[in-house]
C-alpha positions in Angstrom: 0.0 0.0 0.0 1.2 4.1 -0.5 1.9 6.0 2.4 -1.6 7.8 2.0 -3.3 5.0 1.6 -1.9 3.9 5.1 -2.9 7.5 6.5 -6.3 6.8 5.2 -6.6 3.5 7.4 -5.2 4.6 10.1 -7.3 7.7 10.8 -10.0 5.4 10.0 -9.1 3.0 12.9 -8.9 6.3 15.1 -12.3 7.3 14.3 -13.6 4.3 15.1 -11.3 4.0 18.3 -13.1 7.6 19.5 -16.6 7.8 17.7 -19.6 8.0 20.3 -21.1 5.2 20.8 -24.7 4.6 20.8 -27.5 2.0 19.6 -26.4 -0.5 17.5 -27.5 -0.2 13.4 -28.5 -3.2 11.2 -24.4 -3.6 10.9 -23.8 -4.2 7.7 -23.3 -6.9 5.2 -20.7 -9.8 5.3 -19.5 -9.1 1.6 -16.3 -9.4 -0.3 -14.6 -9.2 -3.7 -16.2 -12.5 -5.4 -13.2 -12.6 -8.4 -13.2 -16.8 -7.7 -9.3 -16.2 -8.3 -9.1 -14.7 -5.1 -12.6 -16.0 -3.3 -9.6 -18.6 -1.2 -8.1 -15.8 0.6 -9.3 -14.9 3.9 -10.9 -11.3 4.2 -12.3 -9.7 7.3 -16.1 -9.0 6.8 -18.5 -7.9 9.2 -21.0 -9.3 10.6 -24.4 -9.0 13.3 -24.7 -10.5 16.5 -27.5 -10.8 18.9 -28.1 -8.0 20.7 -28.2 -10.2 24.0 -26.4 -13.2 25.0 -27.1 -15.9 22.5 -26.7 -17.0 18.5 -27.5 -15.4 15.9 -27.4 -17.6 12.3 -27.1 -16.1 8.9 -27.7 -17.8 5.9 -26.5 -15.7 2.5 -26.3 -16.8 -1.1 -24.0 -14.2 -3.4 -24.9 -14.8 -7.2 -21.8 -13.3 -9.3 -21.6 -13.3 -13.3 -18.2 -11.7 -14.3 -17.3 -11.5 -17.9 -13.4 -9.6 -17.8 -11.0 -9.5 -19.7 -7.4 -7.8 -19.1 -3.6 -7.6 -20.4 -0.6 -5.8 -19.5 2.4 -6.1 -19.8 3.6 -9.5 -19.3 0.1 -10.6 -17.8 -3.3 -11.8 -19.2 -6.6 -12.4 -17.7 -9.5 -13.7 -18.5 -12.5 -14.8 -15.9 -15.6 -15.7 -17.9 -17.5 -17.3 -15.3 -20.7 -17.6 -13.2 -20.1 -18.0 -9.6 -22.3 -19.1 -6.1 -21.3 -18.5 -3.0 -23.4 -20.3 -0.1 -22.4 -19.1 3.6 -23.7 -20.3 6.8 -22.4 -17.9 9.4 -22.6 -18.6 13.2 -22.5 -16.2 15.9 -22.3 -16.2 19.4 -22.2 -13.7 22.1 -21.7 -13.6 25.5 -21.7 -10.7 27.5 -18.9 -8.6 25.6 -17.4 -11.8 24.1 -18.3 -12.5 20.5 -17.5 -15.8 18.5 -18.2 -16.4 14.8 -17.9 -18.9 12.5 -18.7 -18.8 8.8 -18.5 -22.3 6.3 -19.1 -21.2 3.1 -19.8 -23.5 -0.5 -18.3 -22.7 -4.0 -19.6 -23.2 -7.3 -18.2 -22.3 -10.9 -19.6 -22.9 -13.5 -20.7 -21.7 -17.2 -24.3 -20.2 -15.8 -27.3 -19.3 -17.7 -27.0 -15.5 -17.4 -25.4 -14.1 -19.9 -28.7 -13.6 -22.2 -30.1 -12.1 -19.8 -27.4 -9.7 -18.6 -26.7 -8.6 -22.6 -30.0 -8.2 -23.2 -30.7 -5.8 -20.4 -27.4 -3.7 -21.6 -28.9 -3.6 -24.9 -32.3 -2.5 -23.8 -30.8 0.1 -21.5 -28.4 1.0 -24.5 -25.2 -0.5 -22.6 -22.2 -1.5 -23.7 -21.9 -5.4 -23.8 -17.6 -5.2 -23.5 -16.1 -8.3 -23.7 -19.0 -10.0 -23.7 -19.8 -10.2 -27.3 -16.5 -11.5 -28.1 -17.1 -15.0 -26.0 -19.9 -17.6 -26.2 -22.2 -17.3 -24.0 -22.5 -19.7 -20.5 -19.4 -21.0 -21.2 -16.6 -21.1 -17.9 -13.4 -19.8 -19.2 -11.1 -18.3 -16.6 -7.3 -17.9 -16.7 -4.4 -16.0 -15.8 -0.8 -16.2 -17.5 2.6 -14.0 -16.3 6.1 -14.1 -17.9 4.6 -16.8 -20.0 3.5 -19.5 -17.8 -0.4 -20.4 -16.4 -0.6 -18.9 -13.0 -4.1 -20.6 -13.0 -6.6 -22.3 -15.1 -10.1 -23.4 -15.2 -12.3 -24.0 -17.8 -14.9 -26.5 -16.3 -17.6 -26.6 -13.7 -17.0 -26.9 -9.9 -18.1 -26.8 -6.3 -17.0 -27.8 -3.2 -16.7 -26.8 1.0 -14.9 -23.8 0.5 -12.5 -22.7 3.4 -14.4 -22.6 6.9 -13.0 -19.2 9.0 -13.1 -19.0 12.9 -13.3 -16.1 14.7 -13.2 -14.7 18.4 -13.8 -11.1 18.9 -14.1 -8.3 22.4 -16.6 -5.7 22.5 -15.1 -2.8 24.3 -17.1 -0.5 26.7 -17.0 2.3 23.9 -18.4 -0.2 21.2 -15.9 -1.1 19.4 -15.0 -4.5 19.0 -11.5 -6.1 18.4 -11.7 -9.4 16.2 -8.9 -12.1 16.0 -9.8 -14.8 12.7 -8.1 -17.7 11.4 -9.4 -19.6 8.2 -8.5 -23.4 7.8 -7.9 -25.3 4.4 -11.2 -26.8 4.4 -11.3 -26.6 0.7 -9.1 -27.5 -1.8 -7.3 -26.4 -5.1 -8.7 -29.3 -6.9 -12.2 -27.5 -7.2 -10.7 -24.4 -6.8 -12.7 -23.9 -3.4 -9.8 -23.1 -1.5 -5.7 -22.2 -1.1 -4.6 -25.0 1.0 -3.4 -22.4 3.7 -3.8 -21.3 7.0 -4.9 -17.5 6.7 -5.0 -14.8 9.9 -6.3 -12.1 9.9 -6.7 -9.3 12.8 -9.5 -6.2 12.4 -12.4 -3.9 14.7 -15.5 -3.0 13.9 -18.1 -0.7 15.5 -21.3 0.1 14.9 -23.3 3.5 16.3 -26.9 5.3 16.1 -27.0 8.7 14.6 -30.2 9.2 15.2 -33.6 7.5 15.3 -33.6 6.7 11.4 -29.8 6.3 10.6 -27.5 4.0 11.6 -23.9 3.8 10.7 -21.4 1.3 10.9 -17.2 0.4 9.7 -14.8 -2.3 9.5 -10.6 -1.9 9.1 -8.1 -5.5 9.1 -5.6 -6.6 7.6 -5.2 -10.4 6.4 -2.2 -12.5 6.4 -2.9 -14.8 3.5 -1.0 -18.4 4.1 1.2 -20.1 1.2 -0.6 -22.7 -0.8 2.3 -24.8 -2.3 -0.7 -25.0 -5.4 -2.3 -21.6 -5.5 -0.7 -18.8 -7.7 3.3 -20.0 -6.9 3.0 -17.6 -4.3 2.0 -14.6 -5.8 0.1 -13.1 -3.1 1.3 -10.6 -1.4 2.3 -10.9 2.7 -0.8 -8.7 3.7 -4.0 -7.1 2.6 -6.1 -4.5 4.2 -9.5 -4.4 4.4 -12.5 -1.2 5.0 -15.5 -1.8 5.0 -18.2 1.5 5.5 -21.7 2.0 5.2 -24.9 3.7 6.5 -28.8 2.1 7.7 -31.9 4.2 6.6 -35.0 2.6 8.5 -37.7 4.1 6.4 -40.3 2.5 8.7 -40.1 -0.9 11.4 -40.6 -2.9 8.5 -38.3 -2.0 5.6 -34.8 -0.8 6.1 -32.1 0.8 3.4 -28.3 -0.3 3.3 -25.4 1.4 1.5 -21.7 -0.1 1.7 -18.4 0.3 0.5 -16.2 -2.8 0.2 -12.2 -1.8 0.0 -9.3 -4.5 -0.1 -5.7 -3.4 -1.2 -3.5 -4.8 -3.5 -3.4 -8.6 -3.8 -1.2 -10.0 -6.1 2.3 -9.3 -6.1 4.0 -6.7 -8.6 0.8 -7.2 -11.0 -0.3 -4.4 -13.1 -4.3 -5.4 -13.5 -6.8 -4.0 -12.4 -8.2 -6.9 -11.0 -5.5 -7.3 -8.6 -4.9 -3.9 -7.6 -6.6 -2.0 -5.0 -10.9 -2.6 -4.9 -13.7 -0.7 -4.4 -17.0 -1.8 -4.7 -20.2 -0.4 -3.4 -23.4 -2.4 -2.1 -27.4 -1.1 -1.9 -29.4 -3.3 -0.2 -33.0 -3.0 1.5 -33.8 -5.2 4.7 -37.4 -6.3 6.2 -37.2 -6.8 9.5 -40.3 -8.1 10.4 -41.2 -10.3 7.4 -40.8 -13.2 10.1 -40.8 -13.4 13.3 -37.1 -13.1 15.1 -35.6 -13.2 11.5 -34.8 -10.5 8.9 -34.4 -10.7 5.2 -31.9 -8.9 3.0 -32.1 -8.4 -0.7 -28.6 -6.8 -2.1 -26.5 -5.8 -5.2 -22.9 -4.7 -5.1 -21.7 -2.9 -8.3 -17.8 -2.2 -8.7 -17.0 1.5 -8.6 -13.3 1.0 -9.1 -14.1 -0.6 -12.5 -12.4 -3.8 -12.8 -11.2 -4.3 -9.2 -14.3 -6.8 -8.3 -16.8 -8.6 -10.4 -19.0 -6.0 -12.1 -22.3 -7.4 -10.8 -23.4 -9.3 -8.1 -26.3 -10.2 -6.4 -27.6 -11.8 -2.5 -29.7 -12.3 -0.4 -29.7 -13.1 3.5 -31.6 -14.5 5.9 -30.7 -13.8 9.9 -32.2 -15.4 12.8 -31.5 -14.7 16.3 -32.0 -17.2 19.4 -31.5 -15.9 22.8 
């Protein structure tokens, strides 16, 4: 990362050290850059917990169709996929201790989307991109440097994906201090995992601004593991993470979501875009009391740093809390 770029986080992790606290907002969404090249690395996300002691369990499914293609240099890229993403994410908290675990599923594959999604850019008069120059629902994804195949796929798969552990302290101001670890549940065979240990350390906090709007913030960094099989060690040593957004409850029923998604650079000494630094934003709108002692989430996230995360993606989530 630049020296401003540091400066950034780090007056971030001071504004959430010192904001006031107050009520807790809906707290954000657990999202992430979906490239599936980099889906095996371990991110820091945020997450809900029950306001008492007790679980809370979300269930989220993140539908991603990514049609990119990039060169530079001495690199080429090329992800023509369509990609699920099941996770079942477990919370716990007890008093100010919090505990989470998340075990997510992966599946690539060709999709049936790609009709769909070129004709709505031609009836809204976008631009198709690359999209016209590859057949459609067809899996195609690859990534070359100095001439060899960093990584290949070009047919379907899914699999356990890498399960994450995580124990976290709430402080008395409301902020809370998270330690994580993911395991190598999944495996580079289906391209569901990194075969490596990741860590990753971060805080989050959320506060009330008023009766309506809620706000809430995320800053880590990750220490990605070395898979002997995954990019010949490519990624870089660490990554930091932000994550920022704001709640708008319209009325008890319906609530409003907007999020930023930031990572930093993850590939060592690449040039793409898709490895760089990533910004993507999310808009989602919650219903808290479409059953009872659960809430459901519909959500898009839509890359503002064009390039730097899948150009579409789509989810929804379904929270339930048990005291």
């Amino acid at each position: 990362m630049t020296r401003t770029e540091y400066g950034a986080l780090l007056c971030g992790m001071a504004l959430l050290g010192f904001a006031q606290s107050g009520g807790a907002s809906g707290g954000g969404f657990a999202t992430r850059d979906l490239n599936p090249i980099l889906q095996p690395i371990y991110l820091p996300t945020l997450a809900t917990f029950n306001d008492r002691n007790g679980w809370q369990i979300d269930q989220s499914l993140y539908i991603t169709n990514t049609m990119q293609e990039e060169s530079k240099g001495n690199e080429s890229l090329l992800i023509d996929v369509e990609n699920y993403r099941y996770e079942l994410a477990l919370r716990f908290r007890h008093e100010q201790w919090l505990a989470r675990v998340d075990v997510p599923m992966i599946s690539n594959s060709g999709g049936e989307l790609d009709g769909l999604i070129e004709d709505w850019h031609d009836f809204f008069g976008f631009s198709n991109g690359d999209r016209s120059d590859h057949p459609q629902d067809q899996i195609n994804i690859g990534y070359g440097r100095d001439g060899a195949v960093e990584y290949r796929q070009d047919s379907s798969s899914s699999g356990l994906a890498d399960i994450s552990l995580a124990i976290g302290y709430q402080a008395q101001n409301g902020t809370a201090w998270f330690a994580g670890i993911e395991l190598p549940t999944g495996s580079t065979d289906d391209f569901s995992g990194n075969e490596a240990i990741d860590v990753a350390l971060w805080l989050s906090r959320q506060w009330q601004l008023d009766e309506e709007v809620g706000s809430f913030a995320l800053l880590g960094v990750s220490f990605p593991g070395d898979g002997d099989d995954y990019l010949e060690s490519l990624v870089v040593n660490e990554i930091w993470v932000a994550q920022l957004g704001m709640d708008y409850l319209i009325n008890p029923s319906v609530i409003v979501t907007a999020q930023l998604d930031m990572h930093s650079r993850t590939i060592e000494d690449s040039d793409l875009t898709a490895f760089g630094n990533s910004l993507q934003l999310l808009l989602g709108v919650g219903f808290p009391e479409l059953f009872p002692y659960h809430r459901l989430d519909l959500f898009f996230t839509e890359d503002i740093l064009v390039g730097s995360a899948p150009d579409f993606s789509f989810g929804i989530r379904l929270s339930g809390r048990y005291d």
